[in-house]
C-alpha positions as CSV (number, residue, x, y, z in Angstrom):
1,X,25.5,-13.9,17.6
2,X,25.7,-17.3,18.2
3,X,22.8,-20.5,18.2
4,X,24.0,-24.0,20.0
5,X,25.7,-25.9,16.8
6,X,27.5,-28.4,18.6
7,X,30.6,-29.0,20.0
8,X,34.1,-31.4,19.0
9,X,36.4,-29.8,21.5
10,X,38.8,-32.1,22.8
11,X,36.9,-32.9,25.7
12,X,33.2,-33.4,23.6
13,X,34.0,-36.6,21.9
14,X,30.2,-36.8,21.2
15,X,29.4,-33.2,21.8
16,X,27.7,-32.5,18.3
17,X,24.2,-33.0,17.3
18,X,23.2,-36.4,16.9
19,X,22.0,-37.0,12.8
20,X,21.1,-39.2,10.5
21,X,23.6,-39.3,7.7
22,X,21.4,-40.2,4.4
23,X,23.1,-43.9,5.9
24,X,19.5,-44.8,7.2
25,X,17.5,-44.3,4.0
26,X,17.6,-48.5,3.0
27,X,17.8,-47.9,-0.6
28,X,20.8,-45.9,-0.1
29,X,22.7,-48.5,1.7
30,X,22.1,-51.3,-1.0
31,X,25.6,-52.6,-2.4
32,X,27.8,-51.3,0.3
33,X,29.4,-53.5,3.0
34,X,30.0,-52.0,6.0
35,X,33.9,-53.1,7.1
36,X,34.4,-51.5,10.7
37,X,33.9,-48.6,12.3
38,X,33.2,-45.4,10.0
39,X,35.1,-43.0,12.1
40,X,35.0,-41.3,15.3
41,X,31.8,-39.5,14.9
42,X,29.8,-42.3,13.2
43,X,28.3,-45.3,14.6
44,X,29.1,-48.6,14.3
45,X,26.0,-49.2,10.7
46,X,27.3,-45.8,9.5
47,X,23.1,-44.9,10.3
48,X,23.7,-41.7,12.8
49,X,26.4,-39.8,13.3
50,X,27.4,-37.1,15.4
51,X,28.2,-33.5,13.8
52,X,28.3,-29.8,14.1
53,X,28.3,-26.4,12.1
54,X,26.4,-23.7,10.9
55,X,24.0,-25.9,9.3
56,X,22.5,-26.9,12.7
57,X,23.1,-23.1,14.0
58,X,21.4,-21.7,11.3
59,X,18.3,-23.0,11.8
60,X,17.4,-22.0,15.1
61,X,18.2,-18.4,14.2
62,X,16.2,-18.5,11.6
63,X,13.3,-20.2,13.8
64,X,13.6,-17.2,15.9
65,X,13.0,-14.8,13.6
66,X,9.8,-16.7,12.4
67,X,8.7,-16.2,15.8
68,X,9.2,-12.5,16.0
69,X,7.6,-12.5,12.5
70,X,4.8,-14.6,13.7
71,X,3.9,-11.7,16.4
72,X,3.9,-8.8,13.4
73,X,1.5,-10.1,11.5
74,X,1.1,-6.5,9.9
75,X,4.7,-6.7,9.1
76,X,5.9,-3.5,11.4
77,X,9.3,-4.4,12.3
78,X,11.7,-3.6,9.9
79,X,14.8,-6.0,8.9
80,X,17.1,-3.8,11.4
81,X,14.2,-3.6,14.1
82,X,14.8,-7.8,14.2
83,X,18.2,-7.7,13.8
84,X,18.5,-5.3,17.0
85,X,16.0,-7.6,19.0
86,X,18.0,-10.5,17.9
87,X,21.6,-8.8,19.4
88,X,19.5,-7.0,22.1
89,X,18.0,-10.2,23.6
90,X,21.6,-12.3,22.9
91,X,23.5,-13.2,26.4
92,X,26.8,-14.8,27.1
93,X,25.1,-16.4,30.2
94,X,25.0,-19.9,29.0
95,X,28.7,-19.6,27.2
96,X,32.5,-20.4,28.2
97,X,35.4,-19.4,27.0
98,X,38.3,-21.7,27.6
99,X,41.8,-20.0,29.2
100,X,43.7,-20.3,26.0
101,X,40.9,-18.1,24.1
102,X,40.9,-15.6,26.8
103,X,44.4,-15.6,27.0
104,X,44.3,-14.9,23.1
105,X,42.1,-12.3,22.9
106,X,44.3,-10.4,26.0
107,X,47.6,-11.1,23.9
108,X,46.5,-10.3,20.4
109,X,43.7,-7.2,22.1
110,X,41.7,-6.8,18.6
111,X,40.3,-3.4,18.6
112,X,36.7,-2.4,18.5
113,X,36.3,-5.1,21.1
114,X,35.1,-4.7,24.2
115,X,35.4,-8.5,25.8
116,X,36.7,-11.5,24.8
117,X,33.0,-12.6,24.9
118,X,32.3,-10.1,22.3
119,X,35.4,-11.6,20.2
120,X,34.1,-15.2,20.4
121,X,30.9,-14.9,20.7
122,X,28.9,-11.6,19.3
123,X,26.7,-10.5,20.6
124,X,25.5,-13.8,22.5
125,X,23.6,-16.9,22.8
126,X,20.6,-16.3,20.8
127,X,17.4,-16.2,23.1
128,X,14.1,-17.1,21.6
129,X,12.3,-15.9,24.6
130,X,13.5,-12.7,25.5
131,X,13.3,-12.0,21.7
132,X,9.6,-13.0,21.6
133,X,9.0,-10.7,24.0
134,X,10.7,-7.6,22.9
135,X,9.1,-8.1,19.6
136,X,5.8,-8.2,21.8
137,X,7.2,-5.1,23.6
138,X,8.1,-3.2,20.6
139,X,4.6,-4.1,19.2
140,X,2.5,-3.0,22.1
141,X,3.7,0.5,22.0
């Protein structure tokens, strides 16, 4: 599964997340001159930044999860029963796979599988919605 994390492609020059750095605390800044640019992804006061990982990722998934969590209240899902809603509700709707990763997955054909989606991807986009709703589902039966 994958959560929006950002993006550096080629092409995304300023495709990551837009963050404060620690730059913008003041006391943090005391003593240093600022000579120039910081680099690509920083700007010009070295205050914000733009970047991208897991550690943006990460958080929404786990948001998620608090939501299903926040429906069970009498904790009846198990670990595995959020797990499944979570892969379940997943969709590649919203991604892209560039030709050179398709291309990739056709050349190198990883077993077990079944797209190049799957390869990339997992099983999807996370979907807050649709997971809120299956919990819901699940819950009502």
């Amino acid at each position: 599964m994958v959560a929006p994390g950002g993006d550096f492609s080629p092409n995304e020059a300023f495709g990551g997340v837009l963050t404060t750095g620690g730059t913008a605390q003041p006391l943090l800044m005391d003593g240093i001159n600022i000579t120039g640019h910081w680099g690509r992804n920083w700007d010009v006061q070295g205050k914000h930044r733009w970047a991208t990982g897991t550690s943006f990722s990460t958080p929404i998934v786990s948001g998620v999860i608090a939501l299903i969590k926040g429906e069970d209240p009498n904790n009846r899902l198990s670990r595995a029963d959020i797990i499944d809603i979570l892969q379940k509700t997943a969709s590649y709707d919203q991604l892209k796979l560039r030709d050179t990763e398709t291309k990739f997955f056709n050349k190198v054909k990883p077993a077990n599988f079944n797209s190049p989606e799957e390869y990339f991807f997992g099983a999807g986009l996370v979907n807050a919605e649709a997971a809120v709703a299956e919990a819901k589902a699940r819950l009502n039966r």
